[in-house]
C-alpha positions in Angstrom: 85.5 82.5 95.7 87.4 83.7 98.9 85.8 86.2 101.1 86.6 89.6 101.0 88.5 90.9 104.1 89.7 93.7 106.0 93.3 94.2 105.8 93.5 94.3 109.8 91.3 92.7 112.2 89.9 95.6 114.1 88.8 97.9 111.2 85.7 97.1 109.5 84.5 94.1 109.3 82.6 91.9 106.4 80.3 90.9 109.2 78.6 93.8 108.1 77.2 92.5 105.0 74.9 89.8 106.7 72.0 88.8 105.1 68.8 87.9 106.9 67.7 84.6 107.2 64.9 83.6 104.9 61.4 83.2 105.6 58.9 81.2 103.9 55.8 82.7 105.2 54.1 85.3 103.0 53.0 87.4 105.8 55.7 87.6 107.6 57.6 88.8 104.1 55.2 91.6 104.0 55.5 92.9 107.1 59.5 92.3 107.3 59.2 94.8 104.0 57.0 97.2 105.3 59.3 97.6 108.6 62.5 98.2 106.1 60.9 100.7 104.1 59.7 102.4 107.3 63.3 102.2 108.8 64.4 103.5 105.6 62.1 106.6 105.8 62.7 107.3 109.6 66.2 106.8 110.4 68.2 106.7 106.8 67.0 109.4 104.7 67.3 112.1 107.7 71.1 111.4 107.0 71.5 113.3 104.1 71.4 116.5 105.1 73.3 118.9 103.0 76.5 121.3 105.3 75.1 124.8 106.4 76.3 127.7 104.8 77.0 129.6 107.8 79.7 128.4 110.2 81.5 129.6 113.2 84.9 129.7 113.8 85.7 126.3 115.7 83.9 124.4 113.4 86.7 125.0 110.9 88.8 123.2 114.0 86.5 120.3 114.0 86.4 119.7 110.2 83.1 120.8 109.5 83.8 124.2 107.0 81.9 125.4 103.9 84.0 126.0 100.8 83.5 128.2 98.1 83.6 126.5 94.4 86.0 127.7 92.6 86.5 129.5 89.4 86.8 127.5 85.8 89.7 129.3 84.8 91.6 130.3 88.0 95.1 128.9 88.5 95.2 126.4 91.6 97.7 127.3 94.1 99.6 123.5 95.1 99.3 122.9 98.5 100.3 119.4 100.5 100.5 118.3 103.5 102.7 115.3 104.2 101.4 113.4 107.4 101.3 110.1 109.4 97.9 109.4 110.4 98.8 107.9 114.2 101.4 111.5 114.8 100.2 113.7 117.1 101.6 116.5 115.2 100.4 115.7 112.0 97.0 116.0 114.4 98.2 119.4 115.3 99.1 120.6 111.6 95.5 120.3 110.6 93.6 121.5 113.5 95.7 124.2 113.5 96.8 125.4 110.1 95.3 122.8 107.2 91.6 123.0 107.9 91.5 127.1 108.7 93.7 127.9 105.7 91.5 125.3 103.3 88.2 127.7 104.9 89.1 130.5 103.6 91.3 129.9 100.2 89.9 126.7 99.3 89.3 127.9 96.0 92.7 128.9 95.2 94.4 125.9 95.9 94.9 122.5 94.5 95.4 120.4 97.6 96.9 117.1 98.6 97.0 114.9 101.3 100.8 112.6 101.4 101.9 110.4 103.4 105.6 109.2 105.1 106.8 105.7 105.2 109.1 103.4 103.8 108.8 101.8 100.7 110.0 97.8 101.1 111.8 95.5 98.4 108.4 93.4 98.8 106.4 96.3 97.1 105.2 97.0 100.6 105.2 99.9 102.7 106.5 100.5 106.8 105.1 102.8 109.1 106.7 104.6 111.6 104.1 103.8 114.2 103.3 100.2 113.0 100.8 98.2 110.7 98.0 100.1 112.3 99.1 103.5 110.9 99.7 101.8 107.3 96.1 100.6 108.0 95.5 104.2 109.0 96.6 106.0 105.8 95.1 103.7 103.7 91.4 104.9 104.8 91.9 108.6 104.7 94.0 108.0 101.1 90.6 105.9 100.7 88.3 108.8 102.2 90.0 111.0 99.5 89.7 108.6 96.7 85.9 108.1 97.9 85.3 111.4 98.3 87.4 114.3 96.4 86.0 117.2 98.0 88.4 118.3 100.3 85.5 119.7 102.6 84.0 116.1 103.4 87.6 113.9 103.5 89.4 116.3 105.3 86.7 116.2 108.0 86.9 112.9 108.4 90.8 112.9 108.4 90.2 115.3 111.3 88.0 113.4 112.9 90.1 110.3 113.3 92.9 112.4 114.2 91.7 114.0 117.1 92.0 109.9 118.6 94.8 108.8 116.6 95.8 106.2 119.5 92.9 104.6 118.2 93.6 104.5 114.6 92.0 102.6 113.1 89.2 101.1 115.3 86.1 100.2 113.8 84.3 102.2 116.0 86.2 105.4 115.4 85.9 104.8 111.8 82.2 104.6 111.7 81.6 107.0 114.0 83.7 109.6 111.9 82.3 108.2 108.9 78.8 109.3 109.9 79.6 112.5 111.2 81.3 113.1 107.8 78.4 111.5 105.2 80.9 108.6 104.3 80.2 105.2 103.7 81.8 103.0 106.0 81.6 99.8 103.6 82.6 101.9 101.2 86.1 102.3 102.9 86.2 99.2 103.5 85.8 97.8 100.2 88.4 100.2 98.8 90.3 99.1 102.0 90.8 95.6 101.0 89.9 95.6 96.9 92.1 93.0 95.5 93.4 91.6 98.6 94.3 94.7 100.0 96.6 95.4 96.7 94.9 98.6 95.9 95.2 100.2 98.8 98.9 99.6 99.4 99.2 100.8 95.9 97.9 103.9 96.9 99.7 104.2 99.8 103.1 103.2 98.1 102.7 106.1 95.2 101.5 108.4 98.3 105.1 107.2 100.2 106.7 108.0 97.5 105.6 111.3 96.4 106.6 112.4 99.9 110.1 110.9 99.7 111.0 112.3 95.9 109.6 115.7 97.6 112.4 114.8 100.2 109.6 114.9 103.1 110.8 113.1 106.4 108.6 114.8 108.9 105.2 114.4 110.1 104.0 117.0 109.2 105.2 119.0 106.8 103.4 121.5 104.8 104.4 122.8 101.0 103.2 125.2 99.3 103.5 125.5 95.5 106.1 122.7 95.5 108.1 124.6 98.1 108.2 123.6 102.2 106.1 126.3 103.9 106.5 125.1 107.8 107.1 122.2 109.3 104.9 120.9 112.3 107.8 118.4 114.7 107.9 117.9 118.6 105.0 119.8 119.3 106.2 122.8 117.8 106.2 124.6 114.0 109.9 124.7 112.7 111.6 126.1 109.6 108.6 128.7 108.7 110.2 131.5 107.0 106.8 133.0 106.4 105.6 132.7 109.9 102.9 129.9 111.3 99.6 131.2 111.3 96.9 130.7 109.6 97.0 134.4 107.9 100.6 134.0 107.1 99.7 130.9 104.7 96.7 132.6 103.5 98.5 136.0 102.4 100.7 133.2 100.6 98.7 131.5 99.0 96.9 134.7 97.9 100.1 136.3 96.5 100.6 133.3 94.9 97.4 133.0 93.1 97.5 137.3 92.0 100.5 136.3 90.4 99.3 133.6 88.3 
């Protein structure tokens, strides 16, 4: 049975799923188990600690924003955001509109995360910025599969961003990947299931939803089916509405009243 690897070199890695040598001696067993349980107590568990409930304003910047649930029988307002993962402005879009808006209306909307590329007669997918980016999208379209909660994903999507040079280096992955409660393997493995077939897949019906949408730029933002504003060059373009974050939100809010 081949070995199951990463779709490019410098993301995660399988070396990660060593296993210890083994050791005959009984005593040596015991006290090999006694030290994991220990490590396990120590330095593992402490890592599930649950988001506070309170949060200041530039969290929301850094990704880490509290949501509240919402309502069984309100009608979700759409709202997408078409990126690249290695474009600065798609960086830009969700430090400055995404992740504020998502604080405060999170529970009136139904939100997506798309992505631009180019479909290929191979049932492939190009990048704009290169096999790195595809690589890219994959784990944050991964992150979102993982991890549906827009609250956890989209702070890790954040986190990346805010290096997207780097994208997607194991060591920004992980790093995110803890600072968000995400399983790094677990990224991995969706990463590269079936030869890396899954994840193109996702990323394929991902391109594709952006291009029947007629989405080109990175980023653009719609709201209920509709382009809201367009982040390009550094600057927001075509936003009848305005570009701040209390333009969206009065939106989205009319939007949802009128449901």
């Amino acid at each position: 049975m081949n070995e199951k690897r990463p779709l490019y070199a410098r993301t995660l890695t399988p070396t990660m799923r060593g296993h210890p040598a083994r050791r005959s001696r009984p005593a040596l067993i015991v006290l090999c188990l006694i030290s994991l349980c220990a490590y396990i107590y120590y330095y593992i568990q402490p890592l599930a600690v649950s988001i506070p409930t309170i949060i200041r304003e530039d969290e929301a910047v850094q990704g880490k924003i509290q949501y509240s649930e919402p309502h069984a029988n309100d009608r979700l307002v759409p709202l997408e955001a078409h990126i690249m993962s290695k474009c600065p402005d798609a960086r830009d879009c969700l430090r400055e509109m995404v992740l504020p808006v998502m604080q405060r209306v999170h529970s009136k909307v139904n939100f997506t995360l798309s992505f631009i590329g180019t479909p290929t007669e191979n049932d492939g997918v190009d990048c704009m910025h290169g096999p790195t980016e595809c690589m890219g999208n994959i784990l944050e379209l991964c992150a979102a599969k993982l991890y549906p909660d827009p609250k956890q994903y989209l702070g890790f999507v954040m986190c990346i961003s805010r290096d997207y040079k780097d994208i997607p280096e194991r060591s920004l992955i992980e790093d995110c990947a803890l600072e968000h409660a995400i399983d790094a393997m677990a990224l991995n493995d969706c990463a590269v299931k079936d030869d890396g077939e899954y994840g193109v897949d996702m990323l394929r019906n991902s391109v594709r939803r952006s291009s029947a949408a007629g989405v080109t730029k990175s980023c653009t933002v719609r709201l209920d089916e509709k382009v809201y504003c367009i982040r390009d060059g550094g600057e927001w373009k075509d936003c009848p509405a305005g570009p701040s974050v209390n333009d969206l939100v009065i939106a989205i809010e009319k939007l949802h009243r009128s449901a």
